[in-house]
C-alpha positions as a Markdown table, in Angstrom:
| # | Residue | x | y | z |
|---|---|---|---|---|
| 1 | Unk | -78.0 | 10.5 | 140.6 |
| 2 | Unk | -74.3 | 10.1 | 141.7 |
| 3 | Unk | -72.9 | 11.8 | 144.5 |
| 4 | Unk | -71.2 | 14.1 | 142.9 |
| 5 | Unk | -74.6 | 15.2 | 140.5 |
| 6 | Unk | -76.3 | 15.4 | 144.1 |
| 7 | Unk | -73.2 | 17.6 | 145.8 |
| 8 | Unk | -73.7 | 20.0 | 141.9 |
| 9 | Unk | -77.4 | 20.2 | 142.4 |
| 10 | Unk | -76.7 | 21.1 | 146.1 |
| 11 | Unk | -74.3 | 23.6 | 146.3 |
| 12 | Unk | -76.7 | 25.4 | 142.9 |
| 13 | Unk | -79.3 | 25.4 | 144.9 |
| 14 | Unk | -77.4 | 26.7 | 147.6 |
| 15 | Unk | -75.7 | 29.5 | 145.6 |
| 16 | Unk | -79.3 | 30.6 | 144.2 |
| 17 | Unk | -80.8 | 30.9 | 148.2 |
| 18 | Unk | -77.1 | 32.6 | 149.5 |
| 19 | Unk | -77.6 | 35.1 | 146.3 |
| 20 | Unk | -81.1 | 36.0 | 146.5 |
| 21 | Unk | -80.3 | 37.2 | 150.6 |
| 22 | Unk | -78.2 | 40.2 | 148.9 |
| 23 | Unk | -79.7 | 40.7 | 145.6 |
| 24 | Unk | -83.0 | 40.7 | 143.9 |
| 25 | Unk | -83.4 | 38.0 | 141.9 |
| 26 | Unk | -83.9 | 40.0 | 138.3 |
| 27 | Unk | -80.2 | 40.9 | 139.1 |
| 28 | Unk | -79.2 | 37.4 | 139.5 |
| 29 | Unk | -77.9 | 36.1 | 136.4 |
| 30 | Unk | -77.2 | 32.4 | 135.6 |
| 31 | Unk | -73.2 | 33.0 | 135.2 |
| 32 | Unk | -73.8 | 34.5 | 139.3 |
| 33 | Unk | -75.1 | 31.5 | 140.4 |
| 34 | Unk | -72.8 | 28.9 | 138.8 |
| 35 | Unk | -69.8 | 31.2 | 140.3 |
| 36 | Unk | -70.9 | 30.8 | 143.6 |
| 37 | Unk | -71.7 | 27.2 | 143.6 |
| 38 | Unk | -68.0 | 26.8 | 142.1 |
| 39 | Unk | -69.4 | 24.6 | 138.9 |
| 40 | Unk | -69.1 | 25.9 | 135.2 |
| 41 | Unk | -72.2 | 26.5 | 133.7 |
| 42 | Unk | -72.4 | 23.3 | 131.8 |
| 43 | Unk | -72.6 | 21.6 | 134.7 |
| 44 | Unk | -75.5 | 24.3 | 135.8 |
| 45 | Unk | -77.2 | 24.0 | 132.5 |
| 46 | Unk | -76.7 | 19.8 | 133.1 |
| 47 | Unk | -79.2 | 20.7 | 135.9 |
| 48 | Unk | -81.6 | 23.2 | 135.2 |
| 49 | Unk | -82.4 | 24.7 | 131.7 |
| 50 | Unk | -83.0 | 28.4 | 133.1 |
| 51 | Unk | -82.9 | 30.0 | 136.5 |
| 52 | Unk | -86.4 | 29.9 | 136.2 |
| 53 | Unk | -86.4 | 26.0 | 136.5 |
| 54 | Unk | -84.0 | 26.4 | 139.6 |
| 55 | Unk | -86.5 | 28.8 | 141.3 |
| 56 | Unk | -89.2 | 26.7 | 140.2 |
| 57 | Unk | -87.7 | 23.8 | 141.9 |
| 58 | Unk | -87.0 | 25.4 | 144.8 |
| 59 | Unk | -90.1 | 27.3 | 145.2 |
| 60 | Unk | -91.5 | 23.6 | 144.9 |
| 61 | Unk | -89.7 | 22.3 | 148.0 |
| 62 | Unk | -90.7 | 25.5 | 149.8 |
| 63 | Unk | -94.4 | 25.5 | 149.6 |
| 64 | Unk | -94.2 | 21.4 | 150.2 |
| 65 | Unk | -92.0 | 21.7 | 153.3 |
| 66 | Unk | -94.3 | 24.7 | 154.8 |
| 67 | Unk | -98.0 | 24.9 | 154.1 |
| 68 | Unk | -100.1 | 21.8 | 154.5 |
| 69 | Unk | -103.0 | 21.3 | 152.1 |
| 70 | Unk | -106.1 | 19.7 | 153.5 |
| 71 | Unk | -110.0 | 19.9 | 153.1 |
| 72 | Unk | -110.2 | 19.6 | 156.9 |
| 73 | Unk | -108.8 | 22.6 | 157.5 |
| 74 | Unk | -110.1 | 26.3 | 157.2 |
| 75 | Unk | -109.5 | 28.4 | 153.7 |
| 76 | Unk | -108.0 | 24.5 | 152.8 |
| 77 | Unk | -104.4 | 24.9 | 154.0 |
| 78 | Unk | -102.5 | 26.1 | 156.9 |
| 79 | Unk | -99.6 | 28.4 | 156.1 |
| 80 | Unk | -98.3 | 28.9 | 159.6 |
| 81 | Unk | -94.5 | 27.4 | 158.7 |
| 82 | Unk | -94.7 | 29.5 | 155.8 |
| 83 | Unk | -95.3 | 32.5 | 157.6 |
| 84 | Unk | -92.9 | 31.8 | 160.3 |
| 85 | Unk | -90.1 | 31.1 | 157.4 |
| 86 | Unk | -90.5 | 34.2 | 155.7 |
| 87 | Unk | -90.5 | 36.5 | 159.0 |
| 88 | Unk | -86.4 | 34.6 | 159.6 |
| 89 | Unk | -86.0 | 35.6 | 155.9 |
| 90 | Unk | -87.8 | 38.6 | 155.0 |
| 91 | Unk | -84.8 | 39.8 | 152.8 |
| 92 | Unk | -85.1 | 36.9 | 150.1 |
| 93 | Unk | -89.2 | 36.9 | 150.2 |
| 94 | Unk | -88.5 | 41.0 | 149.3 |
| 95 | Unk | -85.6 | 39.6 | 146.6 |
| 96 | Unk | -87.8 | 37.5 | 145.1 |
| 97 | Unk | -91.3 | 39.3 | 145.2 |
| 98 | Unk | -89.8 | 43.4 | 144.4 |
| 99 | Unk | -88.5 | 44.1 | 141.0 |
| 100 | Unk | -90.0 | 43.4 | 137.5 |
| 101 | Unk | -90.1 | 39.7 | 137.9 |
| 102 | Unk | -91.8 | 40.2 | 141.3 |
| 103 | Unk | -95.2 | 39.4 | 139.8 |
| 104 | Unk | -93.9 | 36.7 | 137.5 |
| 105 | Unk | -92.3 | 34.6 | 140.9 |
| 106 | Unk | -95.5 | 35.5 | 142.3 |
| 107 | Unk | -97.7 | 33.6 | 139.5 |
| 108 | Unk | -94.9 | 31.3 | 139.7 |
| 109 | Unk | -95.3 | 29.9 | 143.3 |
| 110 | Unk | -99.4 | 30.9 | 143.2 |
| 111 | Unk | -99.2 | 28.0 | 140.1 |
| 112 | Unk | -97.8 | 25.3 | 142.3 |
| 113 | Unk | -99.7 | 26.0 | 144.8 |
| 114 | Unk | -102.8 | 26.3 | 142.8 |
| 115 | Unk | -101.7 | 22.3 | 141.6 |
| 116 | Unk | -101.1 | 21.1 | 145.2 |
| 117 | Unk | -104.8 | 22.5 | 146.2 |
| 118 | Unk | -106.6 | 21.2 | 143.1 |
| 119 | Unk | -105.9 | 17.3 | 143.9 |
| 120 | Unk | -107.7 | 17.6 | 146.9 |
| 121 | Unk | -110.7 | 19.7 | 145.6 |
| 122 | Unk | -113.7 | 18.1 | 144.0 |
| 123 | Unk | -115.4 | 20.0 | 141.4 |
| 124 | Unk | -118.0 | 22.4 | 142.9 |
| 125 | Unk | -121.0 | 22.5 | 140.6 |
| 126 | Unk | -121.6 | 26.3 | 142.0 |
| 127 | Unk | -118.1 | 27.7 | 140.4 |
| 128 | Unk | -116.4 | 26.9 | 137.7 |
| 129 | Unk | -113.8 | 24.3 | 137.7 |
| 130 | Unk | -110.0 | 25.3 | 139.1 |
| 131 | Unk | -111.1 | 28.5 | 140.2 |
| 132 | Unk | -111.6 | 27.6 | 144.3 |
| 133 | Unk | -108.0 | 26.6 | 144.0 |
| 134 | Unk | -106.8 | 30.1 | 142.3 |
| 135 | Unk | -108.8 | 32.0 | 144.6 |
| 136 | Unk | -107.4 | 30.4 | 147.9 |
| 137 | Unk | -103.5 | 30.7 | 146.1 |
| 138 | Unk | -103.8 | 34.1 | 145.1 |
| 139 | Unk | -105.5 | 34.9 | 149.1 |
| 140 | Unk | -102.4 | 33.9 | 150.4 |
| 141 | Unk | -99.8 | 35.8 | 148.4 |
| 142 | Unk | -102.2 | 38.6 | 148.8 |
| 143 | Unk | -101.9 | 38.5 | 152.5 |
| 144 | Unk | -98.1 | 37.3 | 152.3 |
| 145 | Unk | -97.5 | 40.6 | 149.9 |
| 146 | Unk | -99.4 | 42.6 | 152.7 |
| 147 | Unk | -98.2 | 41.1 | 156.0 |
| 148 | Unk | -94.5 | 41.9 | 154.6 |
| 149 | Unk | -95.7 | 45.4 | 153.5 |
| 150 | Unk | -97.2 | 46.2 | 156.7 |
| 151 | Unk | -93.7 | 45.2 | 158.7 |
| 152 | Unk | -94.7 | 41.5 | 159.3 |
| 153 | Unk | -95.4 | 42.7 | 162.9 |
| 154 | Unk | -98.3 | 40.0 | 163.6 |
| 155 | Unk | -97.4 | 36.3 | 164.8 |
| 156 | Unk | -97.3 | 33.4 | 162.0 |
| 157 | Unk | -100.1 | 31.5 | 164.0 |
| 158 | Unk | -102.3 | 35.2 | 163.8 |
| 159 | Unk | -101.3 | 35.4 | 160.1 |
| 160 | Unk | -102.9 | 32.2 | 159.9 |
| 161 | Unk | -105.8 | 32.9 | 162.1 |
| 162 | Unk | -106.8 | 36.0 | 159.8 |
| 163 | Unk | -106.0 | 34.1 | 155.8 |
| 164 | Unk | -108.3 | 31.4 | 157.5 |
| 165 | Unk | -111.0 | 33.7 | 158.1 |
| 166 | Unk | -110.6 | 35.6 | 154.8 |
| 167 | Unk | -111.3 | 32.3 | 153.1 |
| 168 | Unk | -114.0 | 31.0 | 155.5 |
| 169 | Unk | -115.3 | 33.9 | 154.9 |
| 170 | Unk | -115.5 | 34.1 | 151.5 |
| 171 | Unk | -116.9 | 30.9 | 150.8 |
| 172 | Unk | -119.7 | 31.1 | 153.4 |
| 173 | Unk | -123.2 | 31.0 | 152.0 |
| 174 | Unk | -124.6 | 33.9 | 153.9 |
| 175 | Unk | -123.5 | 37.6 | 152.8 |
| 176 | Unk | -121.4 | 39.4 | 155.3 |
């Protein structure tokens, strides 16, 4: 990709994240984004075919940059980055989550998350297959959704602490 493709991509991607800190992302339209990153929408569409894609992406770079994924570690991923990003940015994790796509970007991010865990989980005779990896996803946006609903007053590290538990939890042998 040339520079000037790279700068494009950059300054979209840009536009979306400055957007989405003002406005929910179902009232972000395509023609909004392309204004603000000063490009026509040719050159957004040249990019991305939706704004879907462009979340997607991003979203993408998000969860990679912030949550490790590893069998070593409890409930199979630590989130703590994660949790300490959204608490500097609660307004776009509120942009992106309220509204009627709310439960679409949700899926969304859940998805690539969901791919991430499943190349490091063997099949587990005792459940069907891809369905450890769903569960552990959805956990996390479960206790993402209610962290943020509750004020997000705990620390990222205790937000951790307590997801891990849930999933240690829930996978233990022995009933509660």
């Amino acid at each position: 990709m040339d520079l000037r493709s790279r700068r494009s991509r950059h300054d979209i991607n840009a536009a979306l994240a400055t957007l989405l800190l003002r406005r929910s992302y179902d009232a972000i339209r395509v023609s909004d984004i392309a204004k603000k990153a000063a490009v026509g929408r040719g050159t957004f569409y040249a990019h991305f075919d939706s704004k879907d894609e462009l979340l997607r992406t991003q979203l993408e770079g998000v969860l990679e940059r912030h949550i490790v994924v590893s069998t070593e570690l409890p409930g199979l991923l630590d989130a703590s980055r994660l949790f300490a990003h959204l608490r500097e940015a609660p307004q776009m994790y509120s942009a992106l989550m309220n509204g009627a796509c709310g439960l679409a970007v949700s899926r969304m991010a859940q998805e690539i998350l969901e791919r991430r865990l499943s190349a490091i989980l063997d099949a587990r005779e005792d459940l069907p297959a891809g369905l450890h990896g769903r569960f552990i996803s959805a956990a996390l946006f479960t206790v993402l959704a209610w962290w943020n609903e509750n004020g997000m007053q705990q620390a990222p590290s205790e937000m951790q602490s307590i997801f891990a538990e849930l999933c240690t939890t829930a996978f233990a042998k022995k009933p509660l």
